[in-house]
C-alpha positions as CSV (number, residue, x, y, z in Angstrom):
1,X,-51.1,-33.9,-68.7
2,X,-51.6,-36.1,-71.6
3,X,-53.0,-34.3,-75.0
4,X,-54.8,-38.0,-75.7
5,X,-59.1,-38.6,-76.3
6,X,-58.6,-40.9,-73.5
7,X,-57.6,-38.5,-70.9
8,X,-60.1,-35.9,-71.7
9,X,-62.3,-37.6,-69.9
10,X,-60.7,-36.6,-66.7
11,X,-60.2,-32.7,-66.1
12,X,-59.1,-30.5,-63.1
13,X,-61.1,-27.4,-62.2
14,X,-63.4,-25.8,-59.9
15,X,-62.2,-24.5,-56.4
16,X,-64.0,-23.5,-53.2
17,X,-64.1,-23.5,-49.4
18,X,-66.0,-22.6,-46.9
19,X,-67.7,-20.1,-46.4
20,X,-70.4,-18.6,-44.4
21,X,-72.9,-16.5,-47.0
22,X,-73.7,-19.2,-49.9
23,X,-74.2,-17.1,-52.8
24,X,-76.7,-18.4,-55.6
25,X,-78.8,-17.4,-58.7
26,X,-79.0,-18.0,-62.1
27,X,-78.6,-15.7,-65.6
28,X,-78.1,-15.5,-69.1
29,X,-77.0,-13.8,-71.8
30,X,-73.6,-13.9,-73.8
31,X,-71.5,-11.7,-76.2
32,X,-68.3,-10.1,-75.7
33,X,-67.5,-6.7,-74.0
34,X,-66.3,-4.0,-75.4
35,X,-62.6,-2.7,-74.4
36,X,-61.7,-1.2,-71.8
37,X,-59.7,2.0,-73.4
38,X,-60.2,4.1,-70.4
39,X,-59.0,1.3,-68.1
40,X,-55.8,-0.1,-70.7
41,X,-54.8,3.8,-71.1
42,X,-53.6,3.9,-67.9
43,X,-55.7,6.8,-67.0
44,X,-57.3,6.5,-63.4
45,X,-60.4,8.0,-63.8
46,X,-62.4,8.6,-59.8
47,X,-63.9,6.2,-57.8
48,X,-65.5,8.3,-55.4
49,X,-69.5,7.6,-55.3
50,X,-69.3,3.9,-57.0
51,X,-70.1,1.1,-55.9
52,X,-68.3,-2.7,-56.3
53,X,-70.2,-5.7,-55.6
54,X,-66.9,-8.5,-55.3
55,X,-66.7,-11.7,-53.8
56,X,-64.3,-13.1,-51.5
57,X,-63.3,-16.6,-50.5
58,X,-61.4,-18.9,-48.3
59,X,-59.4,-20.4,-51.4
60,X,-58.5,-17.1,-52.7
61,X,-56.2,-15.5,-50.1
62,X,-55.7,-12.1,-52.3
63,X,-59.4,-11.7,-52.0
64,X,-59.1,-12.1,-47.5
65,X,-55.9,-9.4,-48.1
66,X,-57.7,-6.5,-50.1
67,X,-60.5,-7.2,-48.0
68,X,-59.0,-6.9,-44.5
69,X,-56.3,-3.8,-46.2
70,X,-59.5,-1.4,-47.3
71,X,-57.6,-0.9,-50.6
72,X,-60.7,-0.3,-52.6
73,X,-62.7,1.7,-49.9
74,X,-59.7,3.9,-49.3
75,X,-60.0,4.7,-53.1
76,X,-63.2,5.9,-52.8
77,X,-65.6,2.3,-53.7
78,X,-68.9,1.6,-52.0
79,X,-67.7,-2.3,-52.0
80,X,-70.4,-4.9,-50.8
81,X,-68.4,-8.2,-50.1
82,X,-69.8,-11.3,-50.6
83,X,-68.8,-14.6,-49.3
84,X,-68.1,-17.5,-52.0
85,X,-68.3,-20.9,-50.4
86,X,-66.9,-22.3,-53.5
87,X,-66.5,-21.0,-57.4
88,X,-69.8,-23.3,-57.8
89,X,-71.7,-20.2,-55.7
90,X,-69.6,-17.6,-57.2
91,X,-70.2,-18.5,-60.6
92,X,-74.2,-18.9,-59.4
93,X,-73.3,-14.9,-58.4
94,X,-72.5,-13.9,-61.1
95,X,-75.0,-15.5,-63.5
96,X,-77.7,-13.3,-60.8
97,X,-75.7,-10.1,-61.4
98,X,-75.4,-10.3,-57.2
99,X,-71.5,-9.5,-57.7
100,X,-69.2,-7.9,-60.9
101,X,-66.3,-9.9,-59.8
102,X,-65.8,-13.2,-58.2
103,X,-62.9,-15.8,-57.9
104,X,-63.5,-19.4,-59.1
105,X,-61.0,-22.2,-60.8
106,X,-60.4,-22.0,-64.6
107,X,-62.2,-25.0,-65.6
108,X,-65.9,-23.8,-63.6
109,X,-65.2,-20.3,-65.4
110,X,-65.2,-22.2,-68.8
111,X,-67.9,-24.0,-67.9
112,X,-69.9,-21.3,-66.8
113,X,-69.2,-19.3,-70.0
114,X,-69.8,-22.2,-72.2
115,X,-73.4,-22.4,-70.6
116,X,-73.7,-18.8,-71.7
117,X,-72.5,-16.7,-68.2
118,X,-71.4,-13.6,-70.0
119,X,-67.9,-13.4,-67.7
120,X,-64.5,-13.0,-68.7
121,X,-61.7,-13.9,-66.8
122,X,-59.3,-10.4,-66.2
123,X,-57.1,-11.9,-64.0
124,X,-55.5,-14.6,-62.5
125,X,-54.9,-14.7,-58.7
126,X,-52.7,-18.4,-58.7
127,X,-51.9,-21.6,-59.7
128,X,-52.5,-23.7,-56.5
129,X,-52.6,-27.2,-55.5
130,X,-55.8,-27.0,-53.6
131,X,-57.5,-30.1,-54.6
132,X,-56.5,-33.9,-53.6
133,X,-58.7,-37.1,-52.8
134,X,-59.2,-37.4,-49.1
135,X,-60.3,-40.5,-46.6
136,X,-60.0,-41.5,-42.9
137,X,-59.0,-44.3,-41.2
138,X,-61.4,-47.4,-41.2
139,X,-62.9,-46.6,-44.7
140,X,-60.2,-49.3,-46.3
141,X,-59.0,-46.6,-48.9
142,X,-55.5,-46.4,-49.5
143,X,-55.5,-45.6,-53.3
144,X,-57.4,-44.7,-56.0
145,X,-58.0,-48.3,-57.2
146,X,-60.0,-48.8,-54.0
147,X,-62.9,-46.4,-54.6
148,X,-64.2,-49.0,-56.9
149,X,-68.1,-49.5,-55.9
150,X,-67.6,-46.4,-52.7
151,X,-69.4,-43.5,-52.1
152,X,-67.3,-40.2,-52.4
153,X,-68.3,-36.8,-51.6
154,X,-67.5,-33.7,-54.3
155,X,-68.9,-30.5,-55.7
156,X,-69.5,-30.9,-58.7
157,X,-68.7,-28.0,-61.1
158,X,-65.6,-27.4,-58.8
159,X,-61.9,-28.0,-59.4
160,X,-62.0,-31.3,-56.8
161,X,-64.8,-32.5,-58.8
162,X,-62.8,-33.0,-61.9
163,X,-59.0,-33.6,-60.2
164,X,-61.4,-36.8,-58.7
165,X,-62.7,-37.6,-62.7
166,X,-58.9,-36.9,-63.7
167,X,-57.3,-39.2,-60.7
168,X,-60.1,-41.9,-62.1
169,X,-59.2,-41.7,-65.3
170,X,-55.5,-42.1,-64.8
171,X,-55.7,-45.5,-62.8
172,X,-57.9,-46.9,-65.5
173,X,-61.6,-46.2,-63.0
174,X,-64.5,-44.8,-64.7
175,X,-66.7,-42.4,-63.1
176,X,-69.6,-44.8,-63.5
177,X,-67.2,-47.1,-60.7
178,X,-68.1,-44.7,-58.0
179,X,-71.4,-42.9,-56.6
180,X,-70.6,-39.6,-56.2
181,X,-72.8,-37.4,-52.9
182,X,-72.7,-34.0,-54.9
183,X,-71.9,-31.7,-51.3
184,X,-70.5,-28.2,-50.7
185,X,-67.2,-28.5,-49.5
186,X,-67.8,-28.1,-46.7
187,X,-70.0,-30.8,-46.1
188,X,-68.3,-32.8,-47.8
189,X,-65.5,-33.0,-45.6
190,X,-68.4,-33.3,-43.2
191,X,-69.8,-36.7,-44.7
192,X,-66.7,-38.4,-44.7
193,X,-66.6,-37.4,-40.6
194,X,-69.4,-39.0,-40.1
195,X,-69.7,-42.6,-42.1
196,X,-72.0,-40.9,-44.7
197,X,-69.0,-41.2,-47.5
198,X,-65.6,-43.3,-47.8
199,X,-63.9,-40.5,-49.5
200,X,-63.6,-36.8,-50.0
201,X,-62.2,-34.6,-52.9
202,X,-61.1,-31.7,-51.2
203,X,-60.2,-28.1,-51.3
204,X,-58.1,-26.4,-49.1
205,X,-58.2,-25.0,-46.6
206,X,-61.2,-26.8,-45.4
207,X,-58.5,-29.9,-46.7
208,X,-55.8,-28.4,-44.8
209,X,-58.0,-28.6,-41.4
210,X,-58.8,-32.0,-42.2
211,X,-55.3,-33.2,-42.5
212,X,-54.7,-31.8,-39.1
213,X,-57.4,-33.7,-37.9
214,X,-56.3,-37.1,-39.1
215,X,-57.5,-37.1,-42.4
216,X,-55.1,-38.7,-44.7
217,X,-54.6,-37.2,-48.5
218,X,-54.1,-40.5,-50.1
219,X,-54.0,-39.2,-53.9
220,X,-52.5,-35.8,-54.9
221,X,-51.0,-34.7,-58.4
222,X,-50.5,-31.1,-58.5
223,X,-51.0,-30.9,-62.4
224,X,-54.6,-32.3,-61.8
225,X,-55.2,-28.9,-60.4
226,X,-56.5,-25.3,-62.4
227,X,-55.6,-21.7,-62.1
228,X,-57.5,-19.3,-59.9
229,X,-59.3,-17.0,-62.1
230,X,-60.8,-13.9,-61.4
231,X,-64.1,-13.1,-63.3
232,X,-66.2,-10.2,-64.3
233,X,-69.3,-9.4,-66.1
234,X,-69.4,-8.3,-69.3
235,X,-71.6,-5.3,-68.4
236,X,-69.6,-4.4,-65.4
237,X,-66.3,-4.7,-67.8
238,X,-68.4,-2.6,-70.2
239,X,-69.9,0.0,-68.5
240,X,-67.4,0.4,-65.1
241,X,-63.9,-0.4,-66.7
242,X,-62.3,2.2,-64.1
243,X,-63.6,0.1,-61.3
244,X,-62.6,-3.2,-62.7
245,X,-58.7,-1.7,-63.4
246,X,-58.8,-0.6,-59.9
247,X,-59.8,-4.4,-58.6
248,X,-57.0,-5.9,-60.4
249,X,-54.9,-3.1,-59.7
250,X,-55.4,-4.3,-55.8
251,X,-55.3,-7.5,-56.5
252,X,-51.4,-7.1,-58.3
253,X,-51.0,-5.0,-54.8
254,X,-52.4,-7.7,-52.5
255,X,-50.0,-10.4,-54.4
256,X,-46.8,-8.2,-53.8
257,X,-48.3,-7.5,-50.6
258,X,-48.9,-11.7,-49.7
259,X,-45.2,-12.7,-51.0
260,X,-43.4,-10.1,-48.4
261,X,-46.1,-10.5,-46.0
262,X,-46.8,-14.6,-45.7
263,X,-47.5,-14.4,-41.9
264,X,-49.9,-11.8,-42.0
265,X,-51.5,-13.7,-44.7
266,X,-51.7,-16.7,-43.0
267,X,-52.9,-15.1,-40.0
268,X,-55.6,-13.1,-42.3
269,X,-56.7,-16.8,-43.7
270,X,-56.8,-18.5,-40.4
271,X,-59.2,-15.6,-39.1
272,X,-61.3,-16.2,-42.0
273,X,-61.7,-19.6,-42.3
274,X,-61.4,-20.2,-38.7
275,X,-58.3,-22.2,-39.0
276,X,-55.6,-22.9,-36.6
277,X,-52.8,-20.9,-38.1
278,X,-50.3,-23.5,-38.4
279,X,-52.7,-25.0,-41.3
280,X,-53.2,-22.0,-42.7
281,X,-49.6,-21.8,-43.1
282,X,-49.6,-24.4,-44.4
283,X,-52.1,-23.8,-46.9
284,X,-49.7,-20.4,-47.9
285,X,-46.5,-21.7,-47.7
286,X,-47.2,-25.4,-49.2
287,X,-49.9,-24.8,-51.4
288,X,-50.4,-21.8,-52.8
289,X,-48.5,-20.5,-55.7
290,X,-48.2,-17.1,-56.2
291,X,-45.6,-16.3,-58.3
292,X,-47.5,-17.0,-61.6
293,X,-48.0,-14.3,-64.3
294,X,-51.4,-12.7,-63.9
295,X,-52.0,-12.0,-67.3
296,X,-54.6,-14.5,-68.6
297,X,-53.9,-15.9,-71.8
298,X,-52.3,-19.3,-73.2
299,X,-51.3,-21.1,-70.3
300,X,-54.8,-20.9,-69.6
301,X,-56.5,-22.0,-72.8
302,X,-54.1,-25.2,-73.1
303,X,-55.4,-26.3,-70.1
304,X,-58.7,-25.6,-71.0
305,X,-58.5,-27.0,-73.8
306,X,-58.0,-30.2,-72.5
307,X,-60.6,-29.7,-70.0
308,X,-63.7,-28.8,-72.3
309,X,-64.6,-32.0,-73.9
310,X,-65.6,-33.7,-70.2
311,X,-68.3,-31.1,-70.1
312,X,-69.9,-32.4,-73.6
313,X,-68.9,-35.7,-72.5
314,X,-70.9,-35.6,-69.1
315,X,-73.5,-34.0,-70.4
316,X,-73.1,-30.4,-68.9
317,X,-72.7,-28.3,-72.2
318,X,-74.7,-29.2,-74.8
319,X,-72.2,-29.0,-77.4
320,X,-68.3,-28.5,-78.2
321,X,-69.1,-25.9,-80.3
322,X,-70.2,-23.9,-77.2
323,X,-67.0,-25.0,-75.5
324,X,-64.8,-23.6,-78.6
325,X,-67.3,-20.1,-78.8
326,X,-66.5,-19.9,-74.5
327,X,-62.7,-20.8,-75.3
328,X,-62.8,-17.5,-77.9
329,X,-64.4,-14.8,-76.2
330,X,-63.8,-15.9,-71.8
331,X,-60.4,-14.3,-72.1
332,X,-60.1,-11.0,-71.4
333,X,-56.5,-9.8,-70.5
334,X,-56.5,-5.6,-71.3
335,X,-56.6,-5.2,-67.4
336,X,-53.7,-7.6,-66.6
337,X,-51.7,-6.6,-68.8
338,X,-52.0,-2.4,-67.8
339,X,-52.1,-3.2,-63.8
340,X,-50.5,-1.3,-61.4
341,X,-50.2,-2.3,-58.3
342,X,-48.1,1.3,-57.3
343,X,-51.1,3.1,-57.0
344,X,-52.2,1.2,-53.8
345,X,-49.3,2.1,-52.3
């Protein structure tokens, strides 16, 4: 990805997918959290009698796999899962305080946090390519050049939202070029069924469905596309640090667990989602990388870096200055780095 003013206009970020419960709300509040000594000592303290209020989603299959496994209620959690339809709602979540932990893409978490969400991200699930620009036949779209003067469907605050800025950008389109129908995924992928839009950017595996259907991907780049971060509150990091070691203890579990298990995952997914399991296959095997380190850290902020000047750009922070404060404190990596996955053995 070019370092250049030009191409900051552009951005990847935010991820989602269906999902049935839409989560929402809104919060405030910032500051950083204090750290998690009990958690980073490596000392497990008990579980029995709390209570974890967690998201999962159709884009994050570690979420469907700790779900459907029991990890955490075999531990000893109370856990209330909640739905995410996209890391639009789950941020929404937790701003309200409705959830401690919820999945979204990098660039939504900085957004959030530079809006003053008082999350940190403590761990990061993958690095997928769950975002592309999507049409069907009879719209005329064959590249990006054509969307000039069309309606396209995205969610904004979501990783599709900005891969369709960043695709824009890089074949010299401005956003102004387009009318974009700000729709949940799902719907999106909806409008474009019925005439109401000429294009889609989409988010697997709602995407992965609609490629089965006919629906031709006519403009994918996988470095257009963010990390999937997994965020906590700062007074759930603060004052439950046991609980959240234990969440990404499972999730480090449910990664091991997804790499020597990929059928069962799939099959998990396609449950889920409602997906034939031959696209949610696809959407493991094809599209979903794994193997990343989930310590969050630099990899991260370049990215984000890159990323944060679109939102002062467009309008949706109010200054860089809030960007560079979110860059500082959203990191939060004392739980990555002392996971153990061996004690969901």
């Amino acid at each position: 990805m070019s370092p250049t003013a030009p191409f900051l206009r552009s951005a990847l970020v935010a991820g989602a997918a269906a999902g049935a419960l839409l989560l929402s709300g809104c919060v405030a509040g910032e500051g950083q959290a204090a750290e998690p000594d009990t958690a980073a000592s490596g000392e497990a303290a008990s579980l029995e009698g709390q209570t974890l209020n967690i998201d999962f989603a159709t884009y994050n299959p570690l979420s469907l796999v700790i779900k459907d496994q029991g990890w955490l209620e075999d531990a000893g959690l109370t856990v209330n899962w909640v739905q995410s339809a996209g890391s639009n709602k789950a941020n929404e979540a937790l701003r309200a305080a409705a959830i401690d932990v919820g999945s979204t893409a990098g660039s939504a978490a900085l957004l959030a946090r530079s809006n003053g969400s008082p999350i940190q991200v403590i761990d990061i699930y993958s690095q997928p390519e769950w975002a592309a620009l999507v049409t069907v036949d009879g719209t005329g779209i064959d590249s990006v050049d054509d969307l000039k003067g069309k309606q396209v469907a995205a969610t904004k605050g979501t990783d599709p939202y900005f891969f369709l800025l960043q695709s824009l950008e890089a074949e010299g389109l401005e956003a102004s070029d387009i009318t974009v129908q700000n729709l949940q995924h799902a719907d999106g992928w909806a409008a474009l069924q019925n005439g109401s839009v000429d294009a889609w950017a989409g988010l697997d595996p709602i995407m992965a469905g609609a490629e089965e259907e006919g629906a031709s991907l006519f403009y994918r780049n996988v470095d257009f596309n963010s990390y999937g971060f997994l965020n906590a509150t700062e007074d759930f990091i603060e004052n439950k640090p046991e609980v959240a070691q234990a969440v990404v203890d499972a999730y480090e579990h449910a990664r091991a667990w997804a790499e020597e298990n990929p059928e069962e995952t799939a099959a998990i997914l396609a449950e889920v989602a409602g997906l034939d399991e031959a696209v949610a296959t696809k959407v493991i095997d094809e599209r979903t990388n794994l193997d990343v380190d989930n310590v969050p850290g630099d990899a991260q902020v370049a990215v984000l870096e890159k990323i944060g000047p679109i939102f002062v750009e467009l309008g949706d922070v109010a200054s860089q200055e809030q960007v560079d404060e979110a860059l500082d404190t959203l990191i939060n990596d004392e739980f990555a780095t002392a996971a153990d996955p061996s004690r969901f053995e």
